[in-house]
Each structure stands twice: as structure tokens, then as C-alpha cells.
C-alpha positions as a LaTeX table, in Angstrom:
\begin{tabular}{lrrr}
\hline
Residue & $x$ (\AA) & $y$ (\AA) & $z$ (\AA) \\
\hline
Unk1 & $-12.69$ & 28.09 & $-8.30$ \\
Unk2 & $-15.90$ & 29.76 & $-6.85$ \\
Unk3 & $-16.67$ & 28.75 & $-3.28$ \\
Unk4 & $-19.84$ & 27.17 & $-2.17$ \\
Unk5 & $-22.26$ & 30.43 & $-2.37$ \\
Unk6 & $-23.83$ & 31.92 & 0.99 \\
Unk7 & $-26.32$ & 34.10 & 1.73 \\
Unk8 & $-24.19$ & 37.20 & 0.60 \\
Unk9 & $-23.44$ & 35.57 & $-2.97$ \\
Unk10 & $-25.53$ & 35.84 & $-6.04$ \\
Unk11 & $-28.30$ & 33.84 & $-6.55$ \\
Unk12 & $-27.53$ & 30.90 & $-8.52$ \\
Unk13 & $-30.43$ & 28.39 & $-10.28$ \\
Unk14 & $-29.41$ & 25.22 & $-12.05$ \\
Unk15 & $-32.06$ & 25.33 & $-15.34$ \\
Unk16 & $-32.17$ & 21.63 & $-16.43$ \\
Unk17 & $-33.78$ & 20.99 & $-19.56$ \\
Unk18 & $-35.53$ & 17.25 & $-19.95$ \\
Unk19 & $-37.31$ & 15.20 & $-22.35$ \\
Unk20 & $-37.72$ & 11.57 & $-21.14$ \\
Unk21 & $-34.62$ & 11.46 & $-19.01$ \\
Unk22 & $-35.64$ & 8.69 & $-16.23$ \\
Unk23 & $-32.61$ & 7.24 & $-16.55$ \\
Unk24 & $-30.25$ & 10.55 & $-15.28$ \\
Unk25 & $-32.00$ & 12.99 & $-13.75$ \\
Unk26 & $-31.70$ & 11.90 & $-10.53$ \\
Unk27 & $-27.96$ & 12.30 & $-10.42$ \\
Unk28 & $-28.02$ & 14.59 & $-12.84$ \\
Unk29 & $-29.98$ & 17.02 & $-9.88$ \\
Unk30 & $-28.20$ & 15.23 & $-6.52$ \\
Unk31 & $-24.44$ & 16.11 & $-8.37$ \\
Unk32 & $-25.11$ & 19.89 & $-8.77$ \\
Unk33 & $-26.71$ & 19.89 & $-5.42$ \\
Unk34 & $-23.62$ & 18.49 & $-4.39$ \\
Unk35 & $-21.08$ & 21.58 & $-6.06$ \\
Unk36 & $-23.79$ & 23.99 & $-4.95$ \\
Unk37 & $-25.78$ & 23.08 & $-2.52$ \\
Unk38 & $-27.35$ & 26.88 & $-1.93$ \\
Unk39 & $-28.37$ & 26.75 & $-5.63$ \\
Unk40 & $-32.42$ & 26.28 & $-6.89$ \\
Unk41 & $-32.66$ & 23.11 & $-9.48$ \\
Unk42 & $-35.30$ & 24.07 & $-11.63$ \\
Unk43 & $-35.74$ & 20.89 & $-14.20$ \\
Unk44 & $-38.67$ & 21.87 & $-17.16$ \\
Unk45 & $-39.71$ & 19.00 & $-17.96$ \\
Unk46 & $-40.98$ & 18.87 & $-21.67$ \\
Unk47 & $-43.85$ & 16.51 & $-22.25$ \\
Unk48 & $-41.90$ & 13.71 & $-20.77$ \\
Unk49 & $-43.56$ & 10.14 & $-21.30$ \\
Unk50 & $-41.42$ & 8.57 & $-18.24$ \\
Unk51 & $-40.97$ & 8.88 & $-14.88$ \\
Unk52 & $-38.63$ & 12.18 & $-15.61$ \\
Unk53 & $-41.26$ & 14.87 & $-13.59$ \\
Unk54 & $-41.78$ & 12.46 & $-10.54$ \\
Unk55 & $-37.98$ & 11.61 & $-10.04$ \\
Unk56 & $-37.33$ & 15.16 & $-10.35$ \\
Unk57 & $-39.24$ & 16.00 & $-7.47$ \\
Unk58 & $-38.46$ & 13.32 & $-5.75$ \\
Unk59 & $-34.90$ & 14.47 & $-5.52$ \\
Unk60 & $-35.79$ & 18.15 & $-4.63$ \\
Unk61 & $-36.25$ & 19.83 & $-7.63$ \\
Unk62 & $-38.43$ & 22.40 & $-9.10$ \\
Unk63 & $-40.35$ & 21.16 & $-11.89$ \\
Unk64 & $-41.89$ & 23.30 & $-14.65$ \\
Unk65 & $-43.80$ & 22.13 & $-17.32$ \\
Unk66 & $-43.34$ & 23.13 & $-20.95$ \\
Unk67 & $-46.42$ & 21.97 & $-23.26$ \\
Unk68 & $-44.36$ & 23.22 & $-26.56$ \\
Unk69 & $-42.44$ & 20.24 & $-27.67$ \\
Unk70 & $-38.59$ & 21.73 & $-28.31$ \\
Unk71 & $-35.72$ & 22.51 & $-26.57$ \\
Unk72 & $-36.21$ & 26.15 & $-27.85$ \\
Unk73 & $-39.25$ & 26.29 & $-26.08$ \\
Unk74 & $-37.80$ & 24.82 & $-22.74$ \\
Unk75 & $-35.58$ & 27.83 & $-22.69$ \\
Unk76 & $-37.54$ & 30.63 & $-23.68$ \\
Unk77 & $-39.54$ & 29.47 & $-20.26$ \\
Unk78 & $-36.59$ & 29.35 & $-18.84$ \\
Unk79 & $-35.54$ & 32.76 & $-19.55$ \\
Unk80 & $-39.16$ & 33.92 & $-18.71$ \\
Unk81 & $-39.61$ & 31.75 & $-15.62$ \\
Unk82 & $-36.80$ & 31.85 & $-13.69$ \\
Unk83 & $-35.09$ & 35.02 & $-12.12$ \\
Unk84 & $-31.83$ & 34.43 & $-10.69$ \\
Unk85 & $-28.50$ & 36.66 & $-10.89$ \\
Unk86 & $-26.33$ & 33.41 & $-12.21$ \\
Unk87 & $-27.84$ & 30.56 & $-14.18$ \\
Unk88 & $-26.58$ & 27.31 & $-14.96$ \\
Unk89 & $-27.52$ & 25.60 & $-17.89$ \\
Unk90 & $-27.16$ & 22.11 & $-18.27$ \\
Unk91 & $-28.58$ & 18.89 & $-20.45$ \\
Unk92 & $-30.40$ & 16.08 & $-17.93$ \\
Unk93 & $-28.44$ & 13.03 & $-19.30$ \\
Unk94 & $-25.47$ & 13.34 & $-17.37$ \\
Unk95 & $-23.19$ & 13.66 & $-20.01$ \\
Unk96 & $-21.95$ & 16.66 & $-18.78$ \\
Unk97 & $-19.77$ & 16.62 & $-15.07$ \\
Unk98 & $-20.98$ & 18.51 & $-12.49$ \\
Unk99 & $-17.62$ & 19.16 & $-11.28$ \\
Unk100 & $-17.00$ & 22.08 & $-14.33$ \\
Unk101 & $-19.51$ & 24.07 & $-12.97$ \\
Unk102 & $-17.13$ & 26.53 & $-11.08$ \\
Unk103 & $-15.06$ & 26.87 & $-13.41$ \\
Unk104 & $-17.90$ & 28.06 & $-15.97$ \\
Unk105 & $-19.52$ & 30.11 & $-13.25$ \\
Unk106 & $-16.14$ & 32.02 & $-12.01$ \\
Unk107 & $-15.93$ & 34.10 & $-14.47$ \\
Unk108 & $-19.73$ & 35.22 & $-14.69$ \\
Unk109 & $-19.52$ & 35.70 & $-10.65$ \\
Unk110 & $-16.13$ & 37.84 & $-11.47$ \\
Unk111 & $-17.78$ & 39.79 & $-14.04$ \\
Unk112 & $-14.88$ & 38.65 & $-16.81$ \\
Unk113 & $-17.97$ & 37.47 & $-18.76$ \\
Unk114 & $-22.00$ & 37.60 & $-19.86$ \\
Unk115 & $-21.91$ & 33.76 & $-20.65$ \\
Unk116 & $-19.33$ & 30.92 & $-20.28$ \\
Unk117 & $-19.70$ & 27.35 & $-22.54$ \\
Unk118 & $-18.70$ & 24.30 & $-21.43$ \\
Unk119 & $-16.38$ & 23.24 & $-24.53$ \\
Unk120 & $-16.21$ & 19.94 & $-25.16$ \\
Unk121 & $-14.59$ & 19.02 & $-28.31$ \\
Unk122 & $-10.63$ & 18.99 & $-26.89$ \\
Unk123 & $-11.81$ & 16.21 & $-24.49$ \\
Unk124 & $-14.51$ & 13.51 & $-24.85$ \\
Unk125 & $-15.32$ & 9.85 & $-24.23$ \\
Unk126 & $-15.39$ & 7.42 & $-27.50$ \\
Unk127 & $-18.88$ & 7.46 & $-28.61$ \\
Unk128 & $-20.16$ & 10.45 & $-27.09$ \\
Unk129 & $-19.92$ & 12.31 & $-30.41$ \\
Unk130 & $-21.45$ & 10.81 & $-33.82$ \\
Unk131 & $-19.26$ & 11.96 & $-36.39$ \\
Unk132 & $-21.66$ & 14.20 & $-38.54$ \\
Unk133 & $-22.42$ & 15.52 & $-35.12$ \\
Unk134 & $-18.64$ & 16.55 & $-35.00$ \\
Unk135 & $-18.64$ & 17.78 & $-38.81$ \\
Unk136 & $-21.96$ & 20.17 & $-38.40$ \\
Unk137 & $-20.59$ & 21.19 & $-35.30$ \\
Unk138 & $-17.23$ & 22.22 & $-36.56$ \\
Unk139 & $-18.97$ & 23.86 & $-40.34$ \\
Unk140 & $-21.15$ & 26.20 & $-37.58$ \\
Unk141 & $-18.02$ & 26.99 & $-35.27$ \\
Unk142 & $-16.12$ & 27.68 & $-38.68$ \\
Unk143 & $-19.00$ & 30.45 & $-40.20$ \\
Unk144 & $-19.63$ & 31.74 & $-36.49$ \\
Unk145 & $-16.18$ & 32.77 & $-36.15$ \\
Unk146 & $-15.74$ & 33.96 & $-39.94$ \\
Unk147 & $-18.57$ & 36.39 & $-39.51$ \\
Unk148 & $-17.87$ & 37.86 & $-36.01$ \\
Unk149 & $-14.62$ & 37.52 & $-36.20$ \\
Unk150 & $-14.19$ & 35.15 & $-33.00$ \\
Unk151 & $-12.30$ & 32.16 & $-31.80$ \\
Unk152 & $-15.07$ & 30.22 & $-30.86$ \\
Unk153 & $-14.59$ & 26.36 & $-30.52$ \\
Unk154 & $-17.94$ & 25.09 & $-29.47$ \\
Unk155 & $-21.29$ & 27.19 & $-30.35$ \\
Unk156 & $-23.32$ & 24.34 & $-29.73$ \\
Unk157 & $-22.89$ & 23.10 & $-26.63$ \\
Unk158 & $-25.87$ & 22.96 & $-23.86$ \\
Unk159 & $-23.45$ & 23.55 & $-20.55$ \\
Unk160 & $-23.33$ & 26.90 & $-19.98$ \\
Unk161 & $-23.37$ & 29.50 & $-17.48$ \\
Unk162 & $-24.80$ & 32.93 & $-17.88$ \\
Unk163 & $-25.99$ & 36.32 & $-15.89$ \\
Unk164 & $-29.39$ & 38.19 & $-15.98$ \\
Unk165 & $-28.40$ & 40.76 & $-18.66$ \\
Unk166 & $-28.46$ & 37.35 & $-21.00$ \\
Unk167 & $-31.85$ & 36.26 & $-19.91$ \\
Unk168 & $-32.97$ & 39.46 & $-20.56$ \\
Unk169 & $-31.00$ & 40.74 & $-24.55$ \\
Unk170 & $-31.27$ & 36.80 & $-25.71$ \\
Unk171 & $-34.78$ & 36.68 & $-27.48$ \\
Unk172 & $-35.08$ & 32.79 & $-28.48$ \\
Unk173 & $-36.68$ & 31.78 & $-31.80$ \\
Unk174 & $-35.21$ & 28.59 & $-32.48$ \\
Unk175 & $-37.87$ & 25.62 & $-31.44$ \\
Unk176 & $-35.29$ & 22.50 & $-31.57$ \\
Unk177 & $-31.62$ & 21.97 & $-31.05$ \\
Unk178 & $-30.37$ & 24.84 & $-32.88$ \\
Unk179 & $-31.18$ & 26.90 & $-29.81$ \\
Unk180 & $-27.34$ & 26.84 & $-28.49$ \\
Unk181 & $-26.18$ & 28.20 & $-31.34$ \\
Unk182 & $-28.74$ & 31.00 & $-31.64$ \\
Unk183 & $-28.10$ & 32.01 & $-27.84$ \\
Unk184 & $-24.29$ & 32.49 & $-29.45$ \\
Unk185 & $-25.36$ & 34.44 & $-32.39$ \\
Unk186 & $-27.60$ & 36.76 & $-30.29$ \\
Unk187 & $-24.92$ & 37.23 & $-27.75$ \\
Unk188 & $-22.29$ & 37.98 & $-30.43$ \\
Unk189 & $-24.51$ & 40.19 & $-32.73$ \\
Unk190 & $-24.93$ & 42.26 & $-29.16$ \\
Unk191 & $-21.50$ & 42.33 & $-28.05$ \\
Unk192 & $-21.80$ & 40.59 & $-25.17$ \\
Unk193 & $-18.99$ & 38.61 & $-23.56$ \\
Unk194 & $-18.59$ & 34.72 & $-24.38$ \\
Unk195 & $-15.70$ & 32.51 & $-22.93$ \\
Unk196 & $-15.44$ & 28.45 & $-23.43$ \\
Unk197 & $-13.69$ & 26.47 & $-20.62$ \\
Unk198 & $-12.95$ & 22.90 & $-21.67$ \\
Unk199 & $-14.70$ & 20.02 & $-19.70$ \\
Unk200 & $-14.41$ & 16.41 & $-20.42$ \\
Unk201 & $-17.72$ & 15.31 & $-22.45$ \\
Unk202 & $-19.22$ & 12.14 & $-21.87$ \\
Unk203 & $-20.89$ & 9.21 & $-23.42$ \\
Unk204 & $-24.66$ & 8.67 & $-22.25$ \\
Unk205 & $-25.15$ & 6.23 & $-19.75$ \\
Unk206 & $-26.32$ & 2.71 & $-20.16$ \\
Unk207 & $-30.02$ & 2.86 & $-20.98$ \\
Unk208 & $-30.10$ & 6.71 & $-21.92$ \\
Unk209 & $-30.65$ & 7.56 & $-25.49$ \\
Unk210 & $-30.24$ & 10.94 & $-27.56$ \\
Unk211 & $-33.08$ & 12.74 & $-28.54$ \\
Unk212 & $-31.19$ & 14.27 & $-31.39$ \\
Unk213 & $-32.34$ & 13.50 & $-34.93$ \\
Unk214 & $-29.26$ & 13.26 & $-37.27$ \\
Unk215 & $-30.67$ & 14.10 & $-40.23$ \\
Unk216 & $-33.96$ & 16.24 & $-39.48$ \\
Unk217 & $-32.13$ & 18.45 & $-36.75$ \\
Unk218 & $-28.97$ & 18.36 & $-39.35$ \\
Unk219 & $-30.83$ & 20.33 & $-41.65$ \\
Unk220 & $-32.20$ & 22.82 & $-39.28$ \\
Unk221 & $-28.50$ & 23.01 & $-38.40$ \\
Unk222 & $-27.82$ & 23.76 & $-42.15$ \\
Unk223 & $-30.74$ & 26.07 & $-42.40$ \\
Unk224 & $-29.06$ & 28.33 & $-39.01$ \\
Unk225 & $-25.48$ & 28.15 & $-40.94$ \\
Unk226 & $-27.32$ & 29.34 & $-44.11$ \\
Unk227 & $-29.46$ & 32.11 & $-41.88$ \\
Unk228 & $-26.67$ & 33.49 & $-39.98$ \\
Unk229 & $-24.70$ & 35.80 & $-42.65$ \\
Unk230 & $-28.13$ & 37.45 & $-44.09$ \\
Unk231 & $-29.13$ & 37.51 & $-40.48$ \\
Unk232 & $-26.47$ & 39.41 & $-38.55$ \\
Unk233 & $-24.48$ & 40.54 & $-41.19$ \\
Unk234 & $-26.58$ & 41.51 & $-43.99$ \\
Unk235 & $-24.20$ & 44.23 & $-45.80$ \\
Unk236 & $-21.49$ & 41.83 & $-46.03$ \\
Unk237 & $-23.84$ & 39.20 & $-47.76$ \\
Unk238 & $-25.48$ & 41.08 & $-50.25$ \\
Unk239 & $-22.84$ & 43.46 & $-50.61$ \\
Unk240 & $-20.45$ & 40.59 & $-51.44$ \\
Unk241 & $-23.30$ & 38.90 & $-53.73$ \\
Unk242 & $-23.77$ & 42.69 & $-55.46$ \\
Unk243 & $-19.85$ & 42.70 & $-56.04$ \\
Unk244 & $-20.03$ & 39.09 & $-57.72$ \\
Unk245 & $-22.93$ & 40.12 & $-60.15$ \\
Unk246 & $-20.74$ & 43.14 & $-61.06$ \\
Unk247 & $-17.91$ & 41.96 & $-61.66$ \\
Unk248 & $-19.83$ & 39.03 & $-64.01$ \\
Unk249 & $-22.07$ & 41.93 & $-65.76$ \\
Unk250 & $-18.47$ & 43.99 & $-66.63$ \\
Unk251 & $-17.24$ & 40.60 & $-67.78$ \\
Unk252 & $-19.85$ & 39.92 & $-70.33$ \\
Unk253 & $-20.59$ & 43.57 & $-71.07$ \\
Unk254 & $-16.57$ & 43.48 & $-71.97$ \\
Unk255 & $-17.27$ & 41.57 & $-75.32$ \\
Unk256 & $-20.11$ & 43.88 & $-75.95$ \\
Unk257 & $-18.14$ & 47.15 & $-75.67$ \\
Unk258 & $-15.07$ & 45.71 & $-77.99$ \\
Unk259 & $-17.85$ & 44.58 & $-80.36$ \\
Unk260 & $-19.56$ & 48.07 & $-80.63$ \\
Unk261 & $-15.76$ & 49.78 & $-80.70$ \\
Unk262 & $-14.74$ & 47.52 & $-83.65$ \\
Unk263 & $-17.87$ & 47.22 & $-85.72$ \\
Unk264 & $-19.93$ & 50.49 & $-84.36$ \\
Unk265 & $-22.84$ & 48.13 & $-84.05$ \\
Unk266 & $-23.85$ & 45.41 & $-81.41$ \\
Unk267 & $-24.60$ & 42.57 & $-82.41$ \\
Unk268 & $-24.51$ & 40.56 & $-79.31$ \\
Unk269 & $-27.52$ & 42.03 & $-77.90$ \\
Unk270 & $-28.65$ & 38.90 & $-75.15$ \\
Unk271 & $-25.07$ & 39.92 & $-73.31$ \\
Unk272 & $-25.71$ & 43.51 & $-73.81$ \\
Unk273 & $-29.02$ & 42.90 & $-71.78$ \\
Unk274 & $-27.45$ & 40.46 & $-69.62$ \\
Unk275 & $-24.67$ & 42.41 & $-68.61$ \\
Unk276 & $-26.91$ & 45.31 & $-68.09$ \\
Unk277 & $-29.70$ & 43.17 & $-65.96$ \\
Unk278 & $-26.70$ & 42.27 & $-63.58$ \\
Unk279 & $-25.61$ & 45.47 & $-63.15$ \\
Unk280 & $-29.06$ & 46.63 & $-62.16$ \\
Unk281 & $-29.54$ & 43.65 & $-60.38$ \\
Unk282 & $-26.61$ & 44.19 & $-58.38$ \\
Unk283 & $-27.44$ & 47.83 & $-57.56$ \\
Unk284 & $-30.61$ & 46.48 & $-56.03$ \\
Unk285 & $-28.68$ & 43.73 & $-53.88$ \\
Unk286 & $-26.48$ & 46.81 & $-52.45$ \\
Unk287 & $-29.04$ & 49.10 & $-51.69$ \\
Unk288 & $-31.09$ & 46.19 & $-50.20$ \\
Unk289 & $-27.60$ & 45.00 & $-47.89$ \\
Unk290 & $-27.23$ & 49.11 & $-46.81$ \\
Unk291 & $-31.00$ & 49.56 & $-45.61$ \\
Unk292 & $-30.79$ & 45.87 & $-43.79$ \\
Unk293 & $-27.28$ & 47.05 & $-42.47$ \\
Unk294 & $-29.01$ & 50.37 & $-41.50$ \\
Unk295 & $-31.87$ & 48.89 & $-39.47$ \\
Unk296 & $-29.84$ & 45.99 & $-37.63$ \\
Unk297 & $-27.81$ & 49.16 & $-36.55$ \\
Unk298 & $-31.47$ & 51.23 & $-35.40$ \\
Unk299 & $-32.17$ & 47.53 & $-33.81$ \\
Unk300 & $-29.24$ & 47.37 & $-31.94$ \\
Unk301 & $-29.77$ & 50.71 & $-30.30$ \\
Unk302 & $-32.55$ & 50.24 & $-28.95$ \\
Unk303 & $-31.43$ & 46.77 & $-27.60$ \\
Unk304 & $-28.75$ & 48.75 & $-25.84$ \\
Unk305 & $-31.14$ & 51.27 & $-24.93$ \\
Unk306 & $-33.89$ & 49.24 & $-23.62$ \\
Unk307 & $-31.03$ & 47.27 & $-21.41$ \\
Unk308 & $-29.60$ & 50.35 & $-20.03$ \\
Unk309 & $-33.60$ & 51.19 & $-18.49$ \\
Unk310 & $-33.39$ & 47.61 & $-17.59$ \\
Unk311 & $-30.12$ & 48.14 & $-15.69$ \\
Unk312 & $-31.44$ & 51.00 & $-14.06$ \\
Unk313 & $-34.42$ & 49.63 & $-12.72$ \\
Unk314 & $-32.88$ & 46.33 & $-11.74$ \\
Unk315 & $-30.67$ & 49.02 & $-9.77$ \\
Unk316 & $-33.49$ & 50.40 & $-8.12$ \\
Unk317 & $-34.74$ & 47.68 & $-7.06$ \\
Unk318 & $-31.90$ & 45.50 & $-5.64$ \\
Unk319 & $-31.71$ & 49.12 & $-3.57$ \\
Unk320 & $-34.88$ & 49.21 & $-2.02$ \\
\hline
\end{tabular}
């Protein structure tokens, strides 16, 4: 457990994203000022139509306003806003407890890792998870860990702790609630360290509802699950489509080649051009996987190289 930071500790900032949360943020802000009362609560308030802003500052906190409606949004100003050496990322509707957040910062502090998640599927209140919520949740975790070879339980989760090299290698795309999960996949695809610590999930409060969408933010979920091979790993996706189409073209052009060996003629001349349009087909799907593969590698250089200046400078700096 990470003592109460003093002035010789990092710098730690509590980044509290919010969308019409009168109902929580209150205790939401006074419980992490509570487990670290040194920290800055920063709470970026997204076009709220409630009281969210004016409780918020109220109790102490630093409000930012994000005019882009979307959670992605919220924490691409986040990332831009705020400068901090440990951050603390947390939802405003008190679902998740205060009380974790040592145990996620810890190992950021300790340098054992880039970015801890608050994992909450081993232990959660009835009702605090729908269950397609649970089954989307589970499908991402599933292809996340097929493709980079993790053990990841929880990709999607919105607690999270995290140090400035994240802020700085995470570029955010996503607009909506497939934000978590793209933080994960940017992280992975740049080898950065993840870690999940279980913490017991809760059910909103009475009076607090979810702005999640079931079905519309299900299928950007399904669109990220359907992104992320092609995306990070594009050799093994077309590569493995180019092997299928080969495989299928030698299949057909199999009844072809015994036709022309027992008759000297072909007669089957659709599968002749079908097997031979897969084949070529497949070629193209190969090369295109290689060059993709080729260029995420080129990408990922410079990533590295553009943190190591980074690094450097930060260096410098923190010297002067």
C-alpha cells in the first residue's frame, strides 16, 4: 500500500470524467481526497445538463470543460491538459471504491508498471453489470489476449492508474466508450506494461443512471473487436486470409489438374479461372499483410524514438 504522498512523492492528479453525474460527484471527489489528500481532482465535465460542474467545484475540484460530446474526447483533454507524474483515472458515478486506489497506484509509483486496471469482473454487486455488457466485455478480453498474446481479464474498465510515458505514447481516436479498450490496444501494440488488480465493482447509486447505450455503443464495441487484428496485427490477418484463399484455389484447381491429366483437355474452365483468381488474389492479400506489417514496424520506431527525446528532455528538465 502507497502512503499518503508528500512533497517528495510524485505528483499525483485524480482525472474524473463526467457527463450529468449530480448525483455522485460529490463523493465521488471528497473519497479520493480522502486516500490522497495531496492529490489535484481534475473533473472534465462534458456538456453536463445538471448541476455536475457547480458541485464539482463546490467540493474543491478542478473543472475543465470538454465541448466534444464523448468519453474519447474527455480523455484526449485529459492527456493534453493535465501534466502530472501519476494519474488516476476514474468514472464519476461512484461505482468504483476509492479505497483500490493504492493498490492500482503502487505499482506505477514502484515502477513494476506503465498502467494498472482496476478489474472488476471476479467481484461485483448484483446489477452492476447488464449481461451483454458482461458478454462484449468478455468477446474483447478473449481477441485482446489472442492477438497479443496476454492474460488480460478486463480491457474495458475506466479505473485505472497510469504514468506520464502513457499520456504521452497513447494517441486516442476512439470518441465514445470504446476508449478503454483502445488505451489497452495502444499500450499493448507498444509494449508497455499493463497489470489488473481486482476491486469490488459496484451497482450505481439510487438516482444515478448509465450513460451507456447497449446496443449503439455495442456495435462500436463490435466494430473495435473487428478493427483490432487488421489494426495491430495486420500480417497475421491477411496472411491467415491469403493462406485460406490458397488452400481453397489448390482445392478447386485439384479437379482441374486430374481433368487435364486424364482427358489432356479442360473442360472445367470457371474452376480453372477460379482457382487461378484465388491464387492471385491471395498473393495480393500477402503482399498487402507484409507492407502493412512493414510500416507498423517503421511506426513503431519512431514511437520509441520520439519517446526516448521525450525522456530525455523530461530529464532535463526535472534537472534544472
Amino acid at each position: 500500500m502507497v502512503k499518503t504522498p508528500n512533497r517528495t512523492q510524485p505528483k499525483i492528479s485524480v482525472l474524473i470524467p463526467c457527463f450529468n453525474e449530480e448525483q455522485t460527484i460529490a463523493k465521488v471527489i471528497n473519497d479520493f481526497r480522502r486516500e490522497l489528500p495531496h492529490a489535484d481532482i481534475y473533473v472534465f465535465d462534458n456538456n453536463s445538463q445538471d448541476a455536475t460542474a457547480s458541485l464539482a467545484a463546490e467540493n474543491g475540484a478542478i473543472v475543465v470543460k470538454e465541448k466534444r460530446q464523448g468519453k474519447g474526447y474527455v480523455i484526449n483533454s485529459m492527456f493534453t491538459d493535465v501534466v502530472s507524474d501519476i494519474y488516476v483515472m476514474v468514472d464519476g458515478d461512484d461505482t468504483y471504491p476509492a479505497s483500490s486506489v493504492h493498490e492500482l497506484i503502487a505499482p506505477v509509483v514502484n515502477e513494476e508498471a506503465d498502467m494498472v486496471v482496476g478489474q472488476r469482473l471476479s467481484s461485483y454487486t448484483e446489477g452492476a453489470f447488464p449481461p451483454l455488457h458482461v458478454l462484449g466485455n468478455k468477446l474483447v478480453c478473449s481477441l485482446v489476449n489472442s492477438v497479443f498474446s496476454t492474460n488480460l481479464k478486463d480491457p474495458m474498465s475506466g479505473y485505472r492508474a497510469f504514468n506520464r510515458k502513457v499520456t504521452m505514447q497513447c494517441p486516442v481516436v476512439a470518441t465514445g466508450f470504446d476508449v478503454e479498450t483502445e488505451m489497452t490496444l495502444q499500450l499493448l501494440y507498444r509494449h508497455l506494461k499493463i497489470t489488473e488488480v481486482e476491486i469490488n465493482y459496484r451497482e450505481r447509486p439510487t438516482g444515478s443512471y448509465s450513460k451507456l447505450r447497449t446496443f449503439s455503443d455495442g456495435l462500436k464495441v463490435i466494430n473495435k473487436i473487428f478493427s483490432i487484428i487488421p489494426s495491430y496485427k495486420p500480417l497475421t490477418f491477411f496472411g491467415g486470409i491469403s493462406l485460406g484463399l490458397a488452400v481453397t484455389s489448390l482445392f478447386v484447381g485439384s479437379f482441374v489438374i486430374r481433368e487435364y491429366i486424364r482427358y489432356q483437355y479442360i473442360y472445367s474452365v470457371p474452376k480453372a479461372v477460379l482457382a487461378t483468381g484465388l491464387m492471385i488474389f491471395a498473393g495480393i492479400l500477402l503482399a498487402v499483410g507484409i507492407i502493412l506489417h512493414v510500416l507498423n514496424f517503421r511506426l513503431l520506431e519512431e514511437s520509441n524514438n520520439n519517446q526516448k527525446m521525450f525522456s530525455l528532455l523530461d530529464r532535463a528538465l526535472r534537472d534544472k
